[in-house]
N, C-alpha and C positions, 0 to 999 in steps of 0.2 A: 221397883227397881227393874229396869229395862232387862227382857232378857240377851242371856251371852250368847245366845245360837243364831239371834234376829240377825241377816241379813240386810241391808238394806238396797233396793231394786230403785231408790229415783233414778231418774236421766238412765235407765236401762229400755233394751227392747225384750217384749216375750215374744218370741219365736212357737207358735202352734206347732206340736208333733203331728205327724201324719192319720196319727189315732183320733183326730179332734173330730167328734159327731156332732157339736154345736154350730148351726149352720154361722151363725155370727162372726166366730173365730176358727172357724176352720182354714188354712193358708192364711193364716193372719198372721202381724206383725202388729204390735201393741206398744207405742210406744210410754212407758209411766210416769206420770206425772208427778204423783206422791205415793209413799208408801209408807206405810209404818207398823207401828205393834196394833193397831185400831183399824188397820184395812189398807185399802189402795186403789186410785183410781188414773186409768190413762185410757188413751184415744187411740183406736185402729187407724194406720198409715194408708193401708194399702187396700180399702174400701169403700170407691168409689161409687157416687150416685150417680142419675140418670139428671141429676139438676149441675150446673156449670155455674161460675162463679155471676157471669153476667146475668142468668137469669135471679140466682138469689139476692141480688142487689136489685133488680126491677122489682122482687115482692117487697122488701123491705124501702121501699120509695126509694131509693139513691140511685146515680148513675157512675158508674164504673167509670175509674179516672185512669184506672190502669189497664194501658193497652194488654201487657204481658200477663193479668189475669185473667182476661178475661173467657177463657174457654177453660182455665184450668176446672177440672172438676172437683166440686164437693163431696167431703167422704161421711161415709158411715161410720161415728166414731166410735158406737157402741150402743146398746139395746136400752142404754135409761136415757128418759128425757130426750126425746130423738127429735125433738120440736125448736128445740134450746142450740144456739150456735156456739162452737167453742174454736177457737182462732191461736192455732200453734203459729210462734213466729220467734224471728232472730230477738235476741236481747238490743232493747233499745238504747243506744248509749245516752246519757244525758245530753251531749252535745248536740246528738241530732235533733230532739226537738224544743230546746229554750230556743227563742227569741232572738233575733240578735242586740236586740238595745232591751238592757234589763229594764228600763221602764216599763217595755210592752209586757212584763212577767206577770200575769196573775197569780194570787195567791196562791191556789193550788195546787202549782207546780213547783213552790219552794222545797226542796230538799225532796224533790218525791223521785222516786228510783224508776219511773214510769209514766208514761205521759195520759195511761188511760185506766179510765177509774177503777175497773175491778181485773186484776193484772196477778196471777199465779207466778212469781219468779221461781222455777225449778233449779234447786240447787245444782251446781256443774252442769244448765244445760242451758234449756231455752225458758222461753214465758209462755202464760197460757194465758189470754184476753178473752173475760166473757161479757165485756160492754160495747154498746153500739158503738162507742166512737174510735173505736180502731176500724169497723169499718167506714165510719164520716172521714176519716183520715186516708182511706183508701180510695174512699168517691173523688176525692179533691187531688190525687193523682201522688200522694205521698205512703205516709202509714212505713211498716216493717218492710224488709227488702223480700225477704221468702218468708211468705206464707201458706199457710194450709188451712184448709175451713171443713170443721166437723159438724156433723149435726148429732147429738149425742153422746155419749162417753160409757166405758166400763169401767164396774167398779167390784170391789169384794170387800166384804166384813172380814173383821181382824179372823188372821188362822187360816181364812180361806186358799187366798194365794199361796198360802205357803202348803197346807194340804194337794192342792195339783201339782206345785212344782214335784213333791212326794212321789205324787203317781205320775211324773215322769209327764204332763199334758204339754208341758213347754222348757223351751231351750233360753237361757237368757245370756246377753251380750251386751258391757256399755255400750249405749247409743249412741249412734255419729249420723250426726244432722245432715249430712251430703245424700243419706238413704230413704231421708224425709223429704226433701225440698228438690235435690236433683237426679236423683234416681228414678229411670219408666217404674209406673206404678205395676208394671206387669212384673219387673228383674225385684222389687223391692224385698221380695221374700227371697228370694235366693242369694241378692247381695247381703241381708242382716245375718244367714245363715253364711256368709261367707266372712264375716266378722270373727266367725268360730273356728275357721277353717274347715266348715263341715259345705258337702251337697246334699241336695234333696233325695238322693237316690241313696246315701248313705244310712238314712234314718227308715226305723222298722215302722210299718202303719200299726204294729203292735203296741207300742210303747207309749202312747198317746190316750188321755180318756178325758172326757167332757166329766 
């Protein structure tokens, strides 16, 4: 029986207290993917790599079809599997990618809620793609409208996240996608902490623990 105290944090952001000595998530913004009574895993927003979208599409053979990614930077979504791409992006309406003469439908898009094959629909928010062909769909000048490209993800075993929120390590706020996709990555902590109504200068560096 589910317990009655569980919270549930999907489509939320964690907010890092000033006390975070985890270099990872310190000034970090986490947006979550899933959560549940068994754990929880989501992708840092606001941690930026030294690699740009054009170059990670030159490793993986493709050529960048989109102008307006192509300098956007690649972030560090978190310390597992930091090898592995995980691609947040707007929810893909049906419309936008069937076909326009149902003849041309291949099967695999009948009744699918998604046009690409391994596709995380987060409830109330956005998707999480971790197949190559949302980026083939981005070489060829189409794909999601706003996107963001992780290398890696955080995650906790059940109890975990809920033990730091305890000790006070973060602040949590529904997520609003404008902080993901059109927010400077530099404001992106101060605007999710403004979701709160809270500033930076308002929270104790005490109050925070890794």
């Amino acid at each position: 029986m589910p317990d009655a105290a569980f919270t549930d944090l999907t489509n939320h952001f964690l907010i890092a207290m000033p006390g975070m000595r985890d270099a990872t998530f310190a000034h970090s913004v986490v947006y979550l993917c899933e959560h549940g009574e068994d754990g929880a895993l989501g992708l840092v927003i606001n941690k930026p790599s030294d690699l740009d979208m054009g170059d990670l599409f030159a490793r993986v053979d493709l050529s960048l079809g989109r102008a307006d990614l192509a300098h956007q930077p690649v972030f560090h979504g978190g310390p597992i599997q930091v090898e592995r791409g995980f691609v947040l992006h707007d929810v893909m309406p049906t419309e936008e990618f069937e076909p326009a003469h149902p003849a041309e439908r291949g099967p695999e898009l009948t009744d699918a809620p998604t046009p690409y094959a391994s596709t995380l629909a987060i409830p109330g928010g956005l998707e999480m793609t971790t197949s190559r062909d949302v980026l083939e769909a981005l070489a060829q000048g189409a794909g999601p409208r706003r996107v963001q490209v992780m290398l890696g993800y955080a995650a906790w075993a059940g109890g975990q996240l809920e033990s730091e929120l305890a000790g006070n390590a973060w602040l949590t706020v529904a997520a609003d996608p404008d902080v993901i996709f059109d927010t400077p990555i530099a404001q992106r902590y101060d605007s999710a902490l403004a979701l709160l109504g809270v500033q930076a200068w308002m929270l104790s560096p005490q109050a925070g623990r890794a």
